[in-house]
N, C-alpha and C positions, 0 to 999 in steps of 0.2 A: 672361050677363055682357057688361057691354061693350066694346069696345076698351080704352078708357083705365084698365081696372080688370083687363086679362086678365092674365095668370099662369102660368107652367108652360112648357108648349114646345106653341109652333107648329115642325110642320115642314115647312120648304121642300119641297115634293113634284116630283118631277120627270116629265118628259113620256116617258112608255115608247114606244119603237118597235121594229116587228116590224123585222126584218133588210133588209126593201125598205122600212124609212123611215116605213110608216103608223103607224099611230097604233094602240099598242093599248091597245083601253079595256078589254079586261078585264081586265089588269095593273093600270090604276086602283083595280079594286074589290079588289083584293088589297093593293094597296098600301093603302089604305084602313083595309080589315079589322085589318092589320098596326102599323098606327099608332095604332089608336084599343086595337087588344089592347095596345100597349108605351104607351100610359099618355099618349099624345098630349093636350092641352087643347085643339088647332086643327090646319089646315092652312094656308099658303101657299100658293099655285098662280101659274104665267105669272112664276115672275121667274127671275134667269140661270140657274138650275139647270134650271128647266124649260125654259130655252130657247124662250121667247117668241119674240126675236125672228126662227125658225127657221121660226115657224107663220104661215099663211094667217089672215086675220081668223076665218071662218068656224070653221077648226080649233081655233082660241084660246078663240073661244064654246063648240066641243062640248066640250072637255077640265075647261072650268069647271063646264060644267054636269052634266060626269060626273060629278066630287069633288065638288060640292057637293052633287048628288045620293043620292052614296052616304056621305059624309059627315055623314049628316042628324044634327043631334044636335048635331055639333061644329060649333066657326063655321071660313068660312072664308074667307080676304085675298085679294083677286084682283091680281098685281100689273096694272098699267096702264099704264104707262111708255110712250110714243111720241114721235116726231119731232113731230110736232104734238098741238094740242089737242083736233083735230074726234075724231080716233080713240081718243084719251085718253075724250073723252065719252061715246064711243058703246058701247065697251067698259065702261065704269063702269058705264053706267046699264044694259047687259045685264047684266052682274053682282050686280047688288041686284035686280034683277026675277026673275034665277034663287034669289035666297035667301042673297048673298052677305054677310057682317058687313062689310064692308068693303071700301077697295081701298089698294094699295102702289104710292107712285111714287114715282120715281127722279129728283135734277135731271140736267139733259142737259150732256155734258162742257162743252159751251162758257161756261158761268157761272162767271163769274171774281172778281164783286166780292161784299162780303155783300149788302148792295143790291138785286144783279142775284140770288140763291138767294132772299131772301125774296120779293122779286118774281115770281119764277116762283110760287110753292107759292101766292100771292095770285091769280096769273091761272091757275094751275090748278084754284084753288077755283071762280072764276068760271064757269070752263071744264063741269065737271062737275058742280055744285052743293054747296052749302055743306050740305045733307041728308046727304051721300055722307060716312059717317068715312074719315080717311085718315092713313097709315102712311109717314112719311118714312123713304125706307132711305139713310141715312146710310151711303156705300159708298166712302168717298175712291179706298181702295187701287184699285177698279178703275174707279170713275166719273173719277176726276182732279178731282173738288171737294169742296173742305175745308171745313165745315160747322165752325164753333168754338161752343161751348156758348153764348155771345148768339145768333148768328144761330138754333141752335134753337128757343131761348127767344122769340126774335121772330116763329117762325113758327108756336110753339104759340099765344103770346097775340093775334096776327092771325085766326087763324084756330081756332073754337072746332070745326069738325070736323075738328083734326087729333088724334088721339088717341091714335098709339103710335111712339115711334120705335124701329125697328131700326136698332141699333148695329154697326155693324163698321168705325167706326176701328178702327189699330193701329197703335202702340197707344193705344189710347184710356180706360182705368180709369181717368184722372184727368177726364177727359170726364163718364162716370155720376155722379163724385162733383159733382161742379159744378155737374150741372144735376141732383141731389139735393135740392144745398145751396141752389140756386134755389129748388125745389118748397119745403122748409124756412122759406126768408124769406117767403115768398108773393110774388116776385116772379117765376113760372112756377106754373102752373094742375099739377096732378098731371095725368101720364100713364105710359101703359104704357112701360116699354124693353124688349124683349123682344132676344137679341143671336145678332151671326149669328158670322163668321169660320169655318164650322165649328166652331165648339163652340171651337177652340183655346185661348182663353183662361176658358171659362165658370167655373170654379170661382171664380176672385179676380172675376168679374164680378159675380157672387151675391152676393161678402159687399162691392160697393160699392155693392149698389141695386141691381142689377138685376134685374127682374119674374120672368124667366124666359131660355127661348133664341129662334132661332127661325134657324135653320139646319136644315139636312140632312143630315149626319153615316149611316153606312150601319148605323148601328146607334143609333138613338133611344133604344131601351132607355137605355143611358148618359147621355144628355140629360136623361132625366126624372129618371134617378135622383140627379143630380148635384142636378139643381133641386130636389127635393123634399126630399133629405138638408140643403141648406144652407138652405130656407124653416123647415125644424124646429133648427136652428140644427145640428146636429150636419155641423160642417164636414170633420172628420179623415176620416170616411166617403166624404162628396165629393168629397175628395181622392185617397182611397183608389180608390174605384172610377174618376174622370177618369185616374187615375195609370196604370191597368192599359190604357187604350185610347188614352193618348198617341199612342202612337209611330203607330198608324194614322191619327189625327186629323192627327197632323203628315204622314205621307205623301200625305192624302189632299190636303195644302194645296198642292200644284204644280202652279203655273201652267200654264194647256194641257193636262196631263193631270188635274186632280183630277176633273173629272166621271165622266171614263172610267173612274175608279178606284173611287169611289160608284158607278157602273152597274153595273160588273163584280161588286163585294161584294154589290151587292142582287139579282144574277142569281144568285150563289151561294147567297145568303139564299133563295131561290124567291121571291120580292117581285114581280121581275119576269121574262119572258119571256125578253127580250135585251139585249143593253147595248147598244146601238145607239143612238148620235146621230145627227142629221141634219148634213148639212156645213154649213159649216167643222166638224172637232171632233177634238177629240185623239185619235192612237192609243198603246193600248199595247205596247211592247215584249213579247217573248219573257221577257226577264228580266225586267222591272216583274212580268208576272205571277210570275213565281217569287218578288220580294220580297215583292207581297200573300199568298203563300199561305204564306211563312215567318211575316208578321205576324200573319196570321187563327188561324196552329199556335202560335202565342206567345200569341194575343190567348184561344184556347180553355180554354189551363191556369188564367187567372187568373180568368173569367167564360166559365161553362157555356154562357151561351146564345153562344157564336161555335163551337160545336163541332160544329152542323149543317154552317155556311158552311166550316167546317173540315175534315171527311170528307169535303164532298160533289164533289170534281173524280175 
């Protein structure tokens, strides 16, 4: 399937490391294992979860080509995002030569007019090739540029490899409808939305359009299930099951610490190894961990599968 037609949940995959910092790839392949068992349609790899810009060029190519690797079967986004174009290039076009569906890139904070955002996504095309699909992640809250439903619009019909955007305005539900009601008139070409924010708002995102998710959430299971219960229309269930893993999805959304709080619940999960970020990177409190593990014992009673990551400290 292709980008602009994908569905379900990619998940942002994150960059495991061993306790002194390296890289460990065989947590990749568990991760992996992991995501395609919880009903995964894709992967994401290299954007802020994975903490990209953390890695050595070199380290950036091996991690891709580990998930992609092991990922065989499933497609998967490389994001690409750089200070410049030459690295942006050189990275893309490693990426499709490993077997990549695609790449995700981010505009850089300084783009301030709509102008100056369609312009970029135009010289980024040039940059990497217009052969390369590409994945606008729409990220105001942390990039600091606002992307309004025209300027999307402008950048899908410029550019016929751009093919999916992930969504993480916030709030932004009247966003998907708009550029719905775009694809609708025929004045926007159909494409994928696939959305991130951590899952936080995915349930009302479902029932305005949108494809799927495509965040990282430390428990996928509930991504998929959300997305599959409201593509078969049966929304009360979506609700039903998003409702029981709120309260984590919202802890997990603090600023500075949320990765740390994903790495630590997929250490718990046995997903990975260590929760170890590389620096810069949040740490947690004594007590944060005590509120993850009051949430994981709350999150266990309402859905069985948190009852491993719940026993296991």
């Amino acid at each position: 399937m292709t980008l602009e037609k994908a569905v379900g949940v990619y998940v942002i995959a994150p960059t495991p490391f061993f306790p002194d910092a390296t890289i460990d790839f065989v947590s990749i392949d568990r991760l992996v294992d992991a995501y395609r068992a919880a009903g995964a349609t894709g992967l994401t790899v290299l954007g802020m979860m994975g903490e990209a810009a953390k890695l050595e060029v070199a380290e950036a190519e091996a991690v891709a080509e580990r998930y992609i690797k092991r990922a065989e079967g499933l497609p998967v986004v490389v994001g690409v995002s750089a200070p410049g174009f030459a690295s942006m290039r050189s990275l893309s076009r490693r990426a499709m030569d490993l077997g990549a569906a695609g790449v995700m890139i981010a505009p850089p904070p300084s783009l301030r007019t709509d102008d100056q955002i369609v312009g970029y996504y135009r010289n980024a095309v040039e940059a990497i090739g217009d052969d390369i699909p590409f994945v606008i992640q729409d990220f105001p809250l942390a990039l600091g540029v606002v992307m309004t439903p025209e300027v999307i619009r402008r950048i899908v019909m410029d550019n016929p490899s751009c093919s999916m955007l992930k969504h993480e305005d916030w709030p932004g539900l009247e966003k998907i409808s708009v550029l719905r009601e775009y694809e609708n008139r025929g004045s926007m070409r159909p494409i994928s939305i696939l959305c991130g924010n951590g899952g936080l708002f995915l349930d009302f995102e479902m029932s305005r359009g949108a494809d799927g998710a495509m965040t990282g959430y430390a428990f996928p299971e509930m991504l998929v299930d959300v997305v599959n219960y409201a593509r078969a229309g049966d929304f009360e269930a979506a609700h039903d099951i998003f409702d029981a893993h709120l309260p984590l999805v919202r802890y997990e959304q603090q600023p500075g610490v949320g990765l740390a709080v994903r790495k630590y619940v997929m250490k718990r999960r046995g997903l990975i190894t260590s929760d170890t970020q590389r620096a810069p990177g949040g740490k947690l409190s004594s007590k944060a961990i005590d509120e993850i593990e009051l949430l994981l014992r709350r999150l266990a009673i309402r859905d069985p599968r948190a009852v491993v990551a719940a026993s296991a400290r």
